[in-house]
Each structure stands twice: as C-alpha cells, then as structure tokens.
C-alpha positions as CSV (number, residue, x, y, z in Angstrom):
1,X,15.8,8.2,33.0
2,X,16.3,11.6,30.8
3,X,13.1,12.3,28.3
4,X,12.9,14.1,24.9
5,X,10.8,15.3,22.5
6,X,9.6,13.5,19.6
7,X,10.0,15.3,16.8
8,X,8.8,18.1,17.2
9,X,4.8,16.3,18.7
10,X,5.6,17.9,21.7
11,X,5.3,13.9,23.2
12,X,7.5,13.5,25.6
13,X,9.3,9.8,25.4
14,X,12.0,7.9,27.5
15,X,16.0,7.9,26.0
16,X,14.8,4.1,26.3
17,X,11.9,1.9,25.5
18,X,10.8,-1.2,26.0
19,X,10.1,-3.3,22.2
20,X,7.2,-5.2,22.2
21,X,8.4,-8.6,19.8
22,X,9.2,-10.7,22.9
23,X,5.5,-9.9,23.6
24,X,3.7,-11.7,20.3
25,X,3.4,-11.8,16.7
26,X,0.8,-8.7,16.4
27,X,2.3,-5.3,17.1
28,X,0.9,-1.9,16.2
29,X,3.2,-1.2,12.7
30,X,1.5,-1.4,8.7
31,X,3.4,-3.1,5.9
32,X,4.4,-6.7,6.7
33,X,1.6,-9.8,5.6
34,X,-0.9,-10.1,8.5
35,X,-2.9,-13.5,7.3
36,X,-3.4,-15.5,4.2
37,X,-4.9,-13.8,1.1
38,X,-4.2,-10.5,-1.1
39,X,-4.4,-6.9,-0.1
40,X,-3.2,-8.0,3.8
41,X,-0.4,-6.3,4.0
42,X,1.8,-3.1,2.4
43,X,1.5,0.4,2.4
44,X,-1.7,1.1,0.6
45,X,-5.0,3.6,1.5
46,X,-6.8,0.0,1.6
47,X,-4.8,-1.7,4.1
48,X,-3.6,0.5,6.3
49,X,-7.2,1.3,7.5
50,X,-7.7,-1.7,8.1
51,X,-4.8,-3.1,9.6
52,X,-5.3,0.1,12.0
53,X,-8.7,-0.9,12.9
54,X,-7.5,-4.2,13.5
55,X,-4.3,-3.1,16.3
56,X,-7.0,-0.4,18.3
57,X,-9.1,-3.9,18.6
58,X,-5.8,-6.1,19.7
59,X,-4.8,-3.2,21.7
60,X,-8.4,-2.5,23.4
61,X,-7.7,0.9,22.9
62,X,-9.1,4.3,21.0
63,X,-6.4,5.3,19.8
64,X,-2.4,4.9,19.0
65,X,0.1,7.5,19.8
66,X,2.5,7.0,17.0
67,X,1.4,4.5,14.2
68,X,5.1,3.4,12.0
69,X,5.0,2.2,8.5
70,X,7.6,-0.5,8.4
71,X,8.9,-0.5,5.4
72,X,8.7,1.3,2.1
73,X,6.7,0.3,-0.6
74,X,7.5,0.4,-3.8
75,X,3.8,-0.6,-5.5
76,X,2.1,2.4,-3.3
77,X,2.9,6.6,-3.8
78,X,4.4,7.9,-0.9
79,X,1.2,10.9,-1.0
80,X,-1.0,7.8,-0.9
81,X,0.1,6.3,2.3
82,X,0.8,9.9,3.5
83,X,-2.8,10.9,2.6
84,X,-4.5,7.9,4.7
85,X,-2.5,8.5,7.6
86,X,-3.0,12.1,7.9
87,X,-6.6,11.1,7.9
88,X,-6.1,8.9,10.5
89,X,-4.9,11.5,12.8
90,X,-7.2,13.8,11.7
91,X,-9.9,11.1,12.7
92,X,-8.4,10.8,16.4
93,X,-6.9,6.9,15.7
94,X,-3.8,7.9,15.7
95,X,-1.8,10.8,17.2
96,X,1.4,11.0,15.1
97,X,2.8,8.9,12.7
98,X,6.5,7.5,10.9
99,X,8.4,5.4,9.2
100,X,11.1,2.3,9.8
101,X,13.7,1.8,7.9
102,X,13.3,4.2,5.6
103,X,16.6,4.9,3.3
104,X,17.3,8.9,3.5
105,X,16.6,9.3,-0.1
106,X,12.5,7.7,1.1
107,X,12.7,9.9,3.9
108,X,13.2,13.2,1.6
109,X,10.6,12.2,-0.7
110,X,7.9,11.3,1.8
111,X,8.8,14.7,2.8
112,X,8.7,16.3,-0.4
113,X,5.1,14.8,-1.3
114,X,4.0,16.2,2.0
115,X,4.7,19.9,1.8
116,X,3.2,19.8,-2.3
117,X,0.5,17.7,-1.6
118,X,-0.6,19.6,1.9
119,X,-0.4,16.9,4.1
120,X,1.1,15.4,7.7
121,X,4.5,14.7,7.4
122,X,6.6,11.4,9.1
123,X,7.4,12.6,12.3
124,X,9.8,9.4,13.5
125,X,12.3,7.2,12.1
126,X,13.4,3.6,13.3
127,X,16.2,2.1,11.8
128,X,19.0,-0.3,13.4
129,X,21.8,1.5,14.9
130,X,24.5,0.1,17.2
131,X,28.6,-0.3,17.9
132,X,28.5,-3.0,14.6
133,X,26.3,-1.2,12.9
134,X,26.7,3.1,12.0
135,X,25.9,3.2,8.6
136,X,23.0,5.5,9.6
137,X,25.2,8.3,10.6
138,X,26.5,8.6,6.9
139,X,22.7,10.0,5.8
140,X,19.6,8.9,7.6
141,X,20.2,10.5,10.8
142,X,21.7,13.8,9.1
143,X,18.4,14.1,7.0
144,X,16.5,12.8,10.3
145,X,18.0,15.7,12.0
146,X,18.0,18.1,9.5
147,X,13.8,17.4,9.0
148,X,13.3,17.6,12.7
149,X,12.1,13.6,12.9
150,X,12.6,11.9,15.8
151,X,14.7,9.2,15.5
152,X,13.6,5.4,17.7
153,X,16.4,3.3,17.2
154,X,16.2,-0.7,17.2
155,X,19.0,-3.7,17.9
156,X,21.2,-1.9,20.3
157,X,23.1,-5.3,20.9
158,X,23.5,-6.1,16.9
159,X,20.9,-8.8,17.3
160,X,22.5,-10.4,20.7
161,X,26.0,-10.0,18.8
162,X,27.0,-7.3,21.6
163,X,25.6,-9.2,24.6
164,X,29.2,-10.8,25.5
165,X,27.6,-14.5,25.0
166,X,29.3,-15.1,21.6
167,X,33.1,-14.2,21.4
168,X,35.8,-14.5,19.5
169,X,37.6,-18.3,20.5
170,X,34.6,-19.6,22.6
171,X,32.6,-22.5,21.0
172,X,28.7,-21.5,20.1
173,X,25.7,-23.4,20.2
174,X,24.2,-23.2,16.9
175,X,21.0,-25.2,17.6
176,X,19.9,-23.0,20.7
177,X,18.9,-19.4,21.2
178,X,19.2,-16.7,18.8
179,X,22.0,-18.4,16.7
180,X,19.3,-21.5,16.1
181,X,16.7,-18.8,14.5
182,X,19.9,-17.6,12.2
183,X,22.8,-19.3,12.8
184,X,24.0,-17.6,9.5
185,X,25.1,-14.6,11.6
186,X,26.7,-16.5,14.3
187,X,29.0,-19.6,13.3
188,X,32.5,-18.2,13.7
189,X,33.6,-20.7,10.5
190,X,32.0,-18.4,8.2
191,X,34.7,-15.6,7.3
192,X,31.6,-13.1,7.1
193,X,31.4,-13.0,11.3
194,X,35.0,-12.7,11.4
195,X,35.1,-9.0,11.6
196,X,31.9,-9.3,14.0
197,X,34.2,-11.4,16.5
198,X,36.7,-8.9,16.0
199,X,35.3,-5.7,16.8
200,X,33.8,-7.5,19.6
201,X,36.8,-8.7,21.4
202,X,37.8,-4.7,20.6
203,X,34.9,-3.6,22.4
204,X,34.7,-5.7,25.5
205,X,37.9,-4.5,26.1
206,X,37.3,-1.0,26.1
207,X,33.6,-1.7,28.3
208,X,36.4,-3.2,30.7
209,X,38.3,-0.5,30.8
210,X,35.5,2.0,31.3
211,X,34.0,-0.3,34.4
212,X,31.1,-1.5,32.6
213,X,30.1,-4.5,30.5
214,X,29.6,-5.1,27.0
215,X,25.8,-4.4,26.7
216,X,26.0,-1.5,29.0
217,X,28.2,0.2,26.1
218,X,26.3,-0.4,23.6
219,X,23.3,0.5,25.4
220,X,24.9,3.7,26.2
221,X,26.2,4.5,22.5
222,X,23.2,5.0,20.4
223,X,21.9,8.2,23.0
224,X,24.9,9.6,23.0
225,X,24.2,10.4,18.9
226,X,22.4,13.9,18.7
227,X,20.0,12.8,16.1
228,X,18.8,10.0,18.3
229,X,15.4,10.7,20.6
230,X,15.0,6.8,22.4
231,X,16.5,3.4,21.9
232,X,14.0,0.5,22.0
233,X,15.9,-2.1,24.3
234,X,14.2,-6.1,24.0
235,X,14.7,-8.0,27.0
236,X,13.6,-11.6,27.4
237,X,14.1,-11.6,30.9
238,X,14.4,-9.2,34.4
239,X,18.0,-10.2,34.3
240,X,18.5,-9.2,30.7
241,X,16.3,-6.1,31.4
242,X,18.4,-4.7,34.6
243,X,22.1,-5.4,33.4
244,X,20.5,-3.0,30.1
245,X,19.4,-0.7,32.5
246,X,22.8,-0.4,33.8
247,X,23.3,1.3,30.6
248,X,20.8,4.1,31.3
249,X,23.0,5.9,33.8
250,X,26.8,5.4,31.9
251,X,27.7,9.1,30.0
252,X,30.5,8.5,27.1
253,X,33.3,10.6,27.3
254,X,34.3,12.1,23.8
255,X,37.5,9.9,24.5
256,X,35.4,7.0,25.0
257,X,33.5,7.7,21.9
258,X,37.2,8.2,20.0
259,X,37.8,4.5,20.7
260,X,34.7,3.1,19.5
261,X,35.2,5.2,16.4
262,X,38.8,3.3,15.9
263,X,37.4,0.1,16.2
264,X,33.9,0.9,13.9
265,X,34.7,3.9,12.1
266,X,31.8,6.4,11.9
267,X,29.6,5.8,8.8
268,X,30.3,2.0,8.3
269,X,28.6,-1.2,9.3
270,X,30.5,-4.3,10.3
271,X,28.0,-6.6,8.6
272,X,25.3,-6.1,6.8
273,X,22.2,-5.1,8.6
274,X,19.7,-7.6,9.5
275,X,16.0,-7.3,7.9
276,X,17.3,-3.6,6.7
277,X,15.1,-3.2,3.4
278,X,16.7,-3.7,-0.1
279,X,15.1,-1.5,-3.1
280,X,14.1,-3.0,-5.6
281,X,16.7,-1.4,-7.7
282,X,19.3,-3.4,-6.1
283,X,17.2,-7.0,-5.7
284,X,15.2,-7.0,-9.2
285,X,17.7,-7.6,-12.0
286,X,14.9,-5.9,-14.5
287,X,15.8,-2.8,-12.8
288,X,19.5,-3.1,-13.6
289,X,20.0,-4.4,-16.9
290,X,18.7,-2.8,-20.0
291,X,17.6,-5.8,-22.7
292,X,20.4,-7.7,-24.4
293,X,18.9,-5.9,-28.0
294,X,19.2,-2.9,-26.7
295,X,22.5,-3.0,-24.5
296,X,24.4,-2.0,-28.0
297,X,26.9,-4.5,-27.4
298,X,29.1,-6.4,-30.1
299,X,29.4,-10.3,-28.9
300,X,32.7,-11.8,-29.8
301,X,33.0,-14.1,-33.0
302,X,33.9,-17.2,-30.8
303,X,34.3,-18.8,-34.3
304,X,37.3,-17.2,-35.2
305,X,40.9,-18.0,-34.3
C-alpha cells in the first residue's frame, strides 16, 4: 500500500481507505439533519460546534484528524463555516478540515473568503469519482489540484454498478440488495441504465483482457488520476474487502487508460451522480425565472384568427 500527503497537512494517508457507512448511521461529517427539531443540521457557527462535540463523544476520542463539511450550504457564508472551523483546530478538536462535494466554483470561493478574511482554508475534497462517473476531471480536480487540496474520492464501483453483479442481459433482483434501496438506478427496462449496462459490458471486457476483474479496474482507476490522494473503498464483507484489494497492487498502463477513455470519455459522466449536490439555482425555480410582470413579454391574442 503506497501513502501520500494530504494536502499539503503533512498527514500521511493510505492510496485507500476504508468508509465507515457499512459501520452506522453516525459518522464524523457536519451538514446533514442529525435528529428531530431546527438548527440540527447545516453548515452554521451554531451547529457545527455542536455536532463536533457530539462525534469526539460517539467517537470516545479528543480529537478528529480531518473534520468534512458535507455539503454546501446555501443559508450559511462560506467565512462563517470557515471561521468556526478554524477555531476548532485552533482549539485542538480537530486537526485539519474539508469539504464533500463541493462544486469547483464553492471550492474557489471558500478559498477566496479564506485568504481575505485570514482564516484556515479547506484542505480535502471528497466527491464521487469512478469509470461511470469523470465529470470531476472537467473542473473540480483541476482547481483541487491547482489549490493544493487533497482530493478523498467516494463510490469507486458507481454505487455497486462496477461490481460485475448487474450486467447487460442478466435478469436483476430488484427487491434485494442495493437495487431494493434504489432500484431506480438498476432495472435495465428504464432507458436511463442503458448506457450504464453498456459501458459496463465495455469495461469487463477490457478488466479481462488486462487479467483482472471488473472491481479491480475500477479500483485501480481513480489513483491512477494525479489530483487524487486516497479512494475510500466500502466493503460489506472480507470477501468484498480482499477481491478490492486486488486492486491495490494493478498499475494502468497509459494504453490501458486510452481504452477506458474510449468507452467514458474524459470529462463526462454516464449517469447522473448519485446524492451529488444540486444548487439551488438549478432546483428552486425562484432562482430561474424573473416574475411574469417583469419578463417583458407580449402574450399572444389567442382571440384573434
């Protein structure tokens, strides 16, 4: 197992980590509703020290290495959650702290309220990455890169899609396993997955040609990335855990990496990602549409011949 640096901490981490969800409800990140009632949950000065206070309990510990906000939040400044968080390490809770899922343009501006305001900056990035999914590479792991984060990437196997159960002409079990929680992303009827089954086929292909299997690959692409520091691999059982592993030691080729960029093209994402975060310019329609009054638009006399 290779180590890196986490940007820039001087923290040495594994090329891969073990995730924590199989493991409960609870884990260490801010931002998501933790319990019934208001002000439990988001980015603000209010909850976070809390919901810190609360993990260092769960956890029996003093303090947390690297404390991620999980997603943005669009009711809280950026040099507000920046500000409580640099406390925090400046208190000894926490060591370092980042961000998930961050958009690069979130990522730039947490940055810019850092450096004016004279604060800590995000030190880590963890967004999905994987063979179905590269739409990181077009900007968040350039500005990642280019801002000295480390980058923790999350659902190496496109949320079991790359694990060579589900494939393209084989009948799946929509009331078990993953495809039970969603089977959304999983019934082959819906023309959405098509391109899923497609690229998959694509890519078991090429893991057979290589000598691996299909999880190994996809294990083994997200390192190979520059901008990348560790992948956080979920295994629900030893079995699942060692055939991963098996991943740990496989080195692409650039002609190996050629192929996969045939079949996913740099940039793109074969579906959309899974629990990525939506601004609000996108999801609230307030935010789209100026008023009717004020649109300057001349209705059509539906009166007239």
């Amino acid at each position: 197992m290779s180590y890196r640096i986490l940007g820039g901490t001087g923290i040495e981490v594994s090329s891969y980590c073990l995730g924590t969800m199989m493991f409960g409800s609870a884990g260490t990140k801010v931002h998501f509703p933790m319990g019934a009632g208001r002000n439990r949950s988001g980015n603000s000065r209010r909850w976070i020290t809390r919901a810190v206070e609360e993990s260092l309990g769960r956890l029996r510990t003093d303090w947390i290495d690297l404390y991620q906000v999980h997603r943005p939040d669009p009711g809280t400044d950026i040099e507000e959650t920046l500000s409580v968080l640099t406390g925090l390490v400046q208190a000894g809770k926490i060591r370092a702290f980042g961000c998930s899922t961050f958009p690069a343009e979130r990522i730039v501006a947490a940055a810019w309220a850092a450096e004016r305001h004279g604060l800590m900056r995000l030190r880590s990035e963890q967004p999905p990455y994987s063979l179905l999914l590269r739409g990181i590479e077009y900007s968040v792991l350039p500005t990642c890169r280019g801002l000295g984060m480390g980058v923790l990437t999350w659902s190496p196997l496109a949320w079991g899609f790359l694990s060579g159960r589900y494939r393209k002409g084989r009948p799946v079990d929509l009331s078990s396993g993953r495809p039970a929680l969603a089977p959304e992303r999983f019934d082959p009827a819906l023309a959405r997955n098509a391109a899923k089954y497609d690229a998959v086929e694509r890519l078991a292909a090429l893991a057979g040609e290589v000598g691996c299997t299909l999880p190994q690959l996809a294990m083994a692409f997200p390192v190979a990335h520059p901008a990348v520091t560790s992948v956080i691999i979920g295994p629900r059982t030893m079995d699942q855990l060692r055939d991963t592993l098996g991943g740990a030691d496989l080195t692409l080729t650039d002609e190996i990496l050629d192929r996969i960029d045939q079949i996913v093209p740099p940039g793109t994402n074969v579906y959309h990602p899974d629990g990525f975060w939506s601004p609000p310019a996108l999801t609230d329609v307030l935010q789209r549409r100026r008023p009717l009054a004020s649109r300057g638009a001349v209705l059509p006399d539906r009166g007239a011949a």
